[in-house]
KOLVEX-840119 format. One line per 2 residues: number of its first residue (from 1); for each residue x, y, z of C-alpha. Coordinates in steps of 0.001 Angstrom, whole numbers. Layout:
BEGIN
NUM	X,Y,Z  ...
***
This chain:
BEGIN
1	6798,-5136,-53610  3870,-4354,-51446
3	2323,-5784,-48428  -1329,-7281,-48625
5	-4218,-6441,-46014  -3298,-3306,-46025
7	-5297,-390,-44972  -4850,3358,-45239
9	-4077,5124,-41658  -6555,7307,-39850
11	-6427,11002,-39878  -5129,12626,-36934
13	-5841,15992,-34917  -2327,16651,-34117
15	163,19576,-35531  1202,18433,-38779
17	4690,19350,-40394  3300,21014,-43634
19	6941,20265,-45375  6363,17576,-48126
21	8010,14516,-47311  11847,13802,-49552
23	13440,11163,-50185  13252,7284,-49070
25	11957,6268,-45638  13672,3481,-43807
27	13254,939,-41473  15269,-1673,-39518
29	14596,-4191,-37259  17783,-4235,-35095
31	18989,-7643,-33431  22290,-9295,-32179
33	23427,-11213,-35142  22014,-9232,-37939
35	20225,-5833,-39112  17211,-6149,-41677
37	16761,-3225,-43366  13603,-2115,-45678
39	13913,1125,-47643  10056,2733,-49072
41	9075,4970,-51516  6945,8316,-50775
43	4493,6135,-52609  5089,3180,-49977
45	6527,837,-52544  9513,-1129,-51029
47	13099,-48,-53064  15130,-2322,-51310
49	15030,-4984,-48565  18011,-7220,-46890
51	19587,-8683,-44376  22873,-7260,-43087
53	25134,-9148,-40504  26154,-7438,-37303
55	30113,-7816,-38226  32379,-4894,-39276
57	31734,-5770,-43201  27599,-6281,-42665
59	27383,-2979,-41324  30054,-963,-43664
61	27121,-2496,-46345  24564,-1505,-44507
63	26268,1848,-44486  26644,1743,-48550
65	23191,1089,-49265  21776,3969,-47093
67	23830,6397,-48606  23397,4817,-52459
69	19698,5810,-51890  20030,9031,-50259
71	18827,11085,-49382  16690,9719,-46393
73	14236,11217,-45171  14631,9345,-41967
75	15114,5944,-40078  12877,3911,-37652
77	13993,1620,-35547  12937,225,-31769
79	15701,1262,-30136  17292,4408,-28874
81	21057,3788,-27987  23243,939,-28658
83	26367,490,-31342  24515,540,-34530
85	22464,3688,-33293  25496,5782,-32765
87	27176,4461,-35588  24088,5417,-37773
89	23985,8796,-36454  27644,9834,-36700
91	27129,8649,-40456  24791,11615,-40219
93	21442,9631,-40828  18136,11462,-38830
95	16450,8215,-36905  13425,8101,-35039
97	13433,6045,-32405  9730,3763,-32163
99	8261,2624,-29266  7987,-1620,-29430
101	4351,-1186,-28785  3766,1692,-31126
103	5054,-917,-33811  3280,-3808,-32814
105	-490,-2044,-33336  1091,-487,-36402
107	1230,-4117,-38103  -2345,-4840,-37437
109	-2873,-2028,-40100  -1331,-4307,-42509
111	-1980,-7944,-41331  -4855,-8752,-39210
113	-3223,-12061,-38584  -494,-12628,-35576
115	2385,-13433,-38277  5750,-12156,-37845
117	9241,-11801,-39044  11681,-9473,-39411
119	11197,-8088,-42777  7673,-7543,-42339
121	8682,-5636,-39595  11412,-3344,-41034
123	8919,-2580,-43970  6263,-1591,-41256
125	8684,381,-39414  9570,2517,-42763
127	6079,2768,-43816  4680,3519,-40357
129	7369,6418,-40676  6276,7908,-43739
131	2448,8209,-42516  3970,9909,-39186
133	7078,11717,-39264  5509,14580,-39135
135	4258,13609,-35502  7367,12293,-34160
137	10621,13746,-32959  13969,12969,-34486
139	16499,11012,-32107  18795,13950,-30408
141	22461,13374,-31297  24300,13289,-27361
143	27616,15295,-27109  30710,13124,-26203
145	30321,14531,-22490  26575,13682,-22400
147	27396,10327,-23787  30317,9684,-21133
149	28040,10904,-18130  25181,8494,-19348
151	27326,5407,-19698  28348,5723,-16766
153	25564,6353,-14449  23863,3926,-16119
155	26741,1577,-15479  27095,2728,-12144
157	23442,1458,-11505  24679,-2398,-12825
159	27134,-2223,-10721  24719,-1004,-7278
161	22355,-3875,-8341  25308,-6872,-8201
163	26154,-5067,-4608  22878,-5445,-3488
165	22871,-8953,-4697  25873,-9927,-3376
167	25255,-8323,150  22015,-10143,289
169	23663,-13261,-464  26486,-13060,1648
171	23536,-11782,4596  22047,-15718,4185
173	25427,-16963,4311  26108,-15352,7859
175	22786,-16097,9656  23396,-19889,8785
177	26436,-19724,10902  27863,-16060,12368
179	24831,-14062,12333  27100,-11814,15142
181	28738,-9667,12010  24930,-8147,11131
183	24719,-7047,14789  28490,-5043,14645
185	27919,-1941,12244  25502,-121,10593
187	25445,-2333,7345  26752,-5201,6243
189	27999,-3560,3253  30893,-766,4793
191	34189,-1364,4748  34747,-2141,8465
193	31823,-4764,7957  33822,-6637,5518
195	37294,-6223,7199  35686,-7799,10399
197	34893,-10755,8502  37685,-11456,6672
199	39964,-10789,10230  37590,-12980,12314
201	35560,-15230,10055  34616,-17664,12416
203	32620,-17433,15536  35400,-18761,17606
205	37800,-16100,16470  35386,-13744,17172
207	34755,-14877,20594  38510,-13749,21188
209	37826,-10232,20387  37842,-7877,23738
211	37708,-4011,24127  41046,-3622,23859
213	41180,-5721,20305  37877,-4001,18708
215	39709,-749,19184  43287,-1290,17820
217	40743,-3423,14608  38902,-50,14355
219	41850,1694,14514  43868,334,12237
221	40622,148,9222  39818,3776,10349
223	36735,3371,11978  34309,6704,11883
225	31398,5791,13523  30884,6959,17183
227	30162,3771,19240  33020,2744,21575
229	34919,-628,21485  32968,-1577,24805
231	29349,-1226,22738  30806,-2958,19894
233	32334,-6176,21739  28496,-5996,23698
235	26939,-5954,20787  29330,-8991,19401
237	28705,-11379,22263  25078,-10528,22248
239	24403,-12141,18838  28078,-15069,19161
241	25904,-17617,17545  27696,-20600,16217
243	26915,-24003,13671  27724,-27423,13495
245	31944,-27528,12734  31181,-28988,8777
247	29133,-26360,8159  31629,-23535,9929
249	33971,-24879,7641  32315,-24593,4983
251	30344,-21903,5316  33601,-19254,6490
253	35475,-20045,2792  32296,-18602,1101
255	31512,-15968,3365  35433,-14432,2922
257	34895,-15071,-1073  31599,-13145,-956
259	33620,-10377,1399  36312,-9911,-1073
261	34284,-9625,-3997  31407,-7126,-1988
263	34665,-4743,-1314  35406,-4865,-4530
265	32395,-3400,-5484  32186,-739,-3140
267	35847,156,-4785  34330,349,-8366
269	31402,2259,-6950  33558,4572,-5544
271	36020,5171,-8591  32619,5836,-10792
273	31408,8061,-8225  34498,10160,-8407
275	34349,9790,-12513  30989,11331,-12032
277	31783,14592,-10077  34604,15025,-12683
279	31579,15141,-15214  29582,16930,-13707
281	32349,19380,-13755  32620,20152,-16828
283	29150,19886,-18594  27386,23288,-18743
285	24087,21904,-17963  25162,20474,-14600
287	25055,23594,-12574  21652,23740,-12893
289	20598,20364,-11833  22638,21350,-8901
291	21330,24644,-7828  18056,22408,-6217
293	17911,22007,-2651  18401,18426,-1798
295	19637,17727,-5629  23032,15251,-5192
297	25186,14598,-7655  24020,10834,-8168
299	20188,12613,-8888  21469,15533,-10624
301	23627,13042,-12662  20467,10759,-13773
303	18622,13396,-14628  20987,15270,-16825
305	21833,12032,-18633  18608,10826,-19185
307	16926,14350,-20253  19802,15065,-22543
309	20592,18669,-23954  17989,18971,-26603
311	15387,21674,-25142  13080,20628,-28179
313	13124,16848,-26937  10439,18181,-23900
315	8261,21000,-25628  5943,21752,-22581
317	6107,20614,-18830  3698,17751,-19283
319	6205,16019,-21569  8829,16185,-19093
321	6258,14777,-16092  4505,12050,-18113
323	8763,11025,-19295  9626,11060,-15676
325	5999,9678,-14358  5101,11692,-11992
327	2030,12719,-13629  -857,9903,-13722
329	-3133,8710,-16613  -6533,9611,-16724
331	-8913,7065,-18402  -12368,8319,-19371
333	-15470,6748,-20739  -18558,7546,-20662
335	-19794,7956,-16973  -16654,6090,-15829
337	-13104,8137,-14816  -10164,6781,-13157
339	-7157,8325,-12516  -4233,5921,-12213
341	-226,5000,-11851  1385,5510,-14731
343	3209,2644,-15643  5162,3505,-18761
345	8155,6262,-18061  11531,6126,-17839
347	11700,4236,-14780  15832,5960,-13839
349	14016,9383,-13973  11115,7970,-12061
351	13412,6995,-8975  15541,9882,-9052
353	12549,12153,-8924  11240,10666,-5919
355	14148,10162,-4629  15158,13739,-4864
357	11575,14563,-3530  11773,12702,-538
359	14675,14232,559  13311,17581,361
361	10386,16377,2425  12546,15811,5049
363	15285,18826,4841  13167,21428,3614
365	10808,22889,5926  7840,24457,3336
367	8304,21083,1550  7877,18849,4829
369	5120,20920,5256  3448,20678,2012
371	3753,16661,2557  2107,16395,6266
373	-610,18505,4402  -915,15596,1749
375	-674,13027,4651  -3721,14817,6496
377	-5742,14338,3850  -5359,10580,4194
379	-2638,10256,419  -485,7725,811
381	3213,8251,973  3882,7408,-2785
383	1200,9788,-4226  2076,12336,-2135
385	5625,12459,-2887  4242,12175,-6657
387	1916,15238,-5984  5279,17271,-4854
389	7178,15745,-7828  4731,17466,-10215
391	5034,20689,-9032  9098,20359,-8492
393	9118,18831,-12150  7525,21895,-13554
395	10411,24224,-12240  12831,21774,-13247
397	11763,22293,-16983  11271,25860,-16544
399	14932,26201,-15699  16190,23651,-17725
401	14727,25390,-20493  15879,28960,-19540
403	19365,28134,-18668  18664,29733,-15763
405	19882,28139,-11877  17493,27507,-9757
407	16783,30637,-7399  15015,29803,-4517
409	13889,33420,-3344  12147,33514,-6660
411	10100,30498,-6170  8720,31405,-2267
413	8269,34625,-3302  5936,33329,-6082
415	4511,30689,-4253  3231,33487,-1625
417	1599,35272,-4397  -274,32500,-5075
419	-1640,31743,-2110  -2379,34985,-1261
421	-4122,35342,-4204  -5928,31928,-3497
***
């Protein structure tokens, strides 16, 4: 079984494998409810092609099938984590993971026509594979601690986004009827925020509130913040706006529902933060992540999860910067060059580089400085914290690589050198 309009691949200038390919190259286009799987040839004839159900029998088939025609010489499929990815690899199988748009101009080499389904696309996905495994990386196998510390940060980002949600949702509810809660504290999301509401959720409660009230309420939540209970009340009768009755009413039953579940949050936040720094404890890779100035543990965290523990997975610094795009794309043609944003990197590592960045901008002194300098020359405040991600990115990798913490007399002494020799 073979695929018509087909068309032999072009010849590439990149490092080549020189090992001759073994065994039978697979494919599978991954979904929900089932698993199509295509199985070629070193000639690129198809040996086998079905669909598998996502259930505990479809995949223990699945499972039979790959190891009746083994051995592989690898798997492609569009996806790099997930149930049937980890399932796949602890069966031992080497899979490549394929980028969605690396597949999609791989099926014009077969079909010039926009038709699609999904066993077309498994068989492109195996065949694509045996024309270019010998320019891709396998899929790195995560340790259970890696694996731990990635599920959760990443789940720990699901749950900032539904508190962010939910806070800005519950900010519309109070301006329509006691916008004096936004006025009170620092946020609307701490603690004390939320236990003000639920104690005085109406404006007419709130108006009861004196100096001598805000500080046994403060009190008794364990209030940190500096202001005194005369400021506070000030600040309270400043903004004691107040709605029509119906919609107090209404509006006061949602606002303490919307409390509740925004504290609830910041609880589950909390008990993954602490899971965290208990991971963090224990991997062997942490430490260095750490050793940065400015690095915290939420940074560190994405960082470690999302470059893993395979050294080989980021061969030179310019992997590492295009992965976590800080470095731009240049596109040039003919008399024409433009250097631009680039738009496709891992978007966690993105913000936690720039996060990291512009925190060192503003505790670190020969970073702030290095930043002004970017600001005099009229960069913007994204490319300029970019421009220092580069250069922190590169001694990221060269530690990361080394096993080695990050030593800070090392780098100023080095980065003298430089410009002395500049």
């Amino acid at each position: 079984m073979t695929w018509t309009d087909r068309t032999e691949p072009m010849d590439h200038s990149l490092p080549t494998n020189t090992a001759d390919p073994a065994g039978v190259f697979a494919g599978i286009d991954w979904g929900n409810a089932h698993q199509q799987l295509c199985l070629v040839d070193e000639a690129g004839q198809v040996v086998h092609q079905r669909r598998y159900a996502h259930t505990a029998d479809g995949l223990e088939r699945l499972d039979g099938h790959l190891r009746r025609h083994a051995p592989l010489a690898g798997i492609a499929i569009e996806r790099g984590e997930g149930l049937l990815v980890e399932r796949l690899q602890a069966a031992g199988h080497t899979l490549y993971c394929v980028s969605p748009k690396i597949s999609a101009r791989a099926r014009e080499r077969y079909r010039m026509a926009p038709k699609k389904d999904d066993a077309f696309d498994a068989f492109v996905l195996a065949d694509s594979l045996r024309h270019e495994y010998r320019h891709w990386r396998p899929l790195p196998v995560a340790s259970p601690a890696l694996a731990e510390l990635r599920a959760v940060i990443r789940d720990r980002e699901r749950v900032i986004w539904n508190q962010r949600d939910l806070e800005n949702q519950l900010r519309a509810i109070l301006e329509s009827y006691h916008p004096a809660v936004l006025h009170l504290f620092s946020s609307l999301d701490r603690d004390i925020s939320l236990a003000f509401l639920q104690d005085y959720p109406t404006p007419e409660q709130a108006r009861r509130v004196g100096p001598e009230r805000m500080k046994a309420f403060t009190g008794r939540h364990g209030y940190s913040g500096r202001t005194r209970p005369e400021v506070l009340v000030e600040r309270l009768r400043t903004h004691l706006l107040t709605a029509a009755p119906g919609t107090v009413a209404g509006k006061q039953l949602t606002a303490v529902l919307f409390a509740e579940q925004l504290a609830l949050l910041n609880d589950h936040i909390r008990i993954l933060n602490k899971r965290i720094d208990e991971l963090l404890a224990t991997h062997t890779d942490a430490p260095i992540f750490l050793s940065f100035p400015c690095m915290g543990r939420s940074c560190a965290a994405t960082l470690l999860a999302e470059m893993g523990e395979d050294r080989d997975r980021f061969p030179t610094p310019a992997a590492l910067m295009a992965e976590t795009g800080v470095a731009p794309v240049t596109r040039s043609s003919g008399r024409t060059r433009q250097v631009r944003f680039r738009y496709a990197a891992n978007k966690r590592m993105r913000h936690a580089v720039d996060w990291w960045v512009f925190n060192m901008a503003r505790e670190v002194p020969w970073v702030r400085e290095a930043y002004e300098e970017a600001r005099a020359r009229r960069q913007p405040h994204n490319p300029a914290i970019r421009g220092l991600g580069t250069r922190w990115v590169r001694v990221l990798w060269r530690c990361w690589q080394d096993h080695t913490l990050y030593n800070p007399d090392l780098h100023l002494s080095n980065r003298t050198e430089a410009d002395l020799t500049a």
